[in-house]
N, C-alpha and C positions, 0 to 999 in steps of 0.2 A: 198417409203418414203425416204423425204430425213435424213439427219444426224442429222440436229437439229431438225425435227420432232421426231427423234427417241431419242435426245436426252432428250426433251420438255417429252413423252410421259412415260420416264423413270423416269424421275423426279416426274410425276405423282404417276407412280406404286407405285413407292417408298414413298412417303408421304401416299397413301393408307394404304401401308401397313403398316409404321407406324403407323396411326392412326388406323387401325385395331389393333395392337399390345397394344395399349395404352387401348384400348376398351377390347381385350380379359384379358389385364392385370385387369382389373377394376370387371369384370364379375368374374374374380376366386376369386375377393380377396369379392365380395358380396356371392358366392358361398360357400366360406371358413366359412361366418359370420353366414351364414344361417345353417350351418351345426353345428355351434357351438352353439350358440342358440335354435338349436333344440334336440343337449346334454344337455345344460342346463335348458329344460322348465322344466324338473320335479324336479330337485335338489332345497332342502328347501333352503330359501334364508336366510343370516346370516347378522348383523350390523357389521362395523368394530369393534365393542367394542368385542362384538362376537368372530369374528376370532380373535383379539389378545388375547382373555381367550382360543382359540382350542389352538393355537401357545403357548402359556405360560404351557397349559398342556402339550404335546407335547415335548416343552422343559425340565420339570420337568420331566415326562417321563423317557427323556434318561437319565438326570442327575442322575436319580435314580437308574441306570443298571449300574452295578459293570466292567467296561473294566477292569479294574488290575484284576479278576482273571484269573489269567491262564488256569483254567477249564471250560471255557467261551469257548475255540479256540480251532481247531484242527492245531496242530505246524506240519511241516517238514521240518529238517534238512537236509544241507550236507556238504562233505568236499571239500573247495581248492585244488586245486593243492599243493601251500603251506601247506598243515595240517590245516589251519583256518576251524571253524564250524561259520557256518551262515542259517540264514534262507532262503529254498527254498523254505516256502510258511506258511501262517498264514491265518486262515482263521475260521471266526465269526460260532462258529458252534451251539450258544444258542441264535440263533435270535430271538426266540419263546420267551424267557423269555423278550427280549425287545419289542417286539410287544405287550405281555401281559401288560409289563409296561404300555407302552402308553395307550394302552385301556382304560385300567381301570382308568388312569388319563384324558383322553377324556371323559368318560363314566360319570363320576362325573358331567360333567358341564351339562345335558341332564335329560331329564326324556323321557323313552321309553313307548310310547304307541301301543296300537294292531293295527296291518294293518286294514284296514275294506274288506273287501271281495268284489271286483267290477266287481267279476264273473256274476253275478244277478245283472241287472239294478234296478229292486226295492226292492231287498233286500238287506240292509245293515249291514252285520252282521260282528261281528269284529271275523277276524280270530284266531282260536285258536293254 
């Protein structure tokens, strides 16, 4: 081969593989959609008006969890070199209580009903 065949021939490679590259780029990102989609076929589906009554609870929620009390946190202190106390470490230790907030302010905007039992194809019986 001469040099411009070889370099004709490189040129090719190379836009191949480009366009491979653009094709495998295309294929993960349908890959990714189909994966996601297929998280979300059983999730109930919600109107914007919807999520912004979760969001608005949710928000209420926190607002309703007390941060200023200091019995909320587990505090550690230490000292400078200079004598100063400052905190080495603060840390949310009644998350439970704010999880519970939220809930129960999520929970409000819902009525819960029984799973149905889809153990049994024809029988449909709501789990207890």
């Amino acid at each position: 081969m001469t040099k411009e065949e070889l370099e004709v021939n490189i040129a090719a490679l190379e836009l191949l593989v480009s366009e491979a590259a653009d094709k495998s780029t295309d294929f993960k990102a349908q890959l990714e959609k189909a994966k996601q989609d297929l998280a979300d076929i059983n999730k109930p589906e919600l109107t914007s008006s919807q999520m912004d009554d979760v969001y608005e609870a949710i928000e209420r929620g926190v607002m309703a969890f007390d941060f200023s009390d200091s019995d909320n946190y587990d505090k550690e202190f230490g000292i400078d070199y200079d004598g100063r106390v400052h905190f080495e470490n603060l840390e949310l230790c009644n998350s439970q209580d704010l999880v519970e907030e939220i809930v129960q302010r999520v929970h409000r905007l819902f009525v819960e009903v029984e799973e149905l039992d889809t153990t049994e194809a024809d029988n449909h019986k709501p789990v207890k």
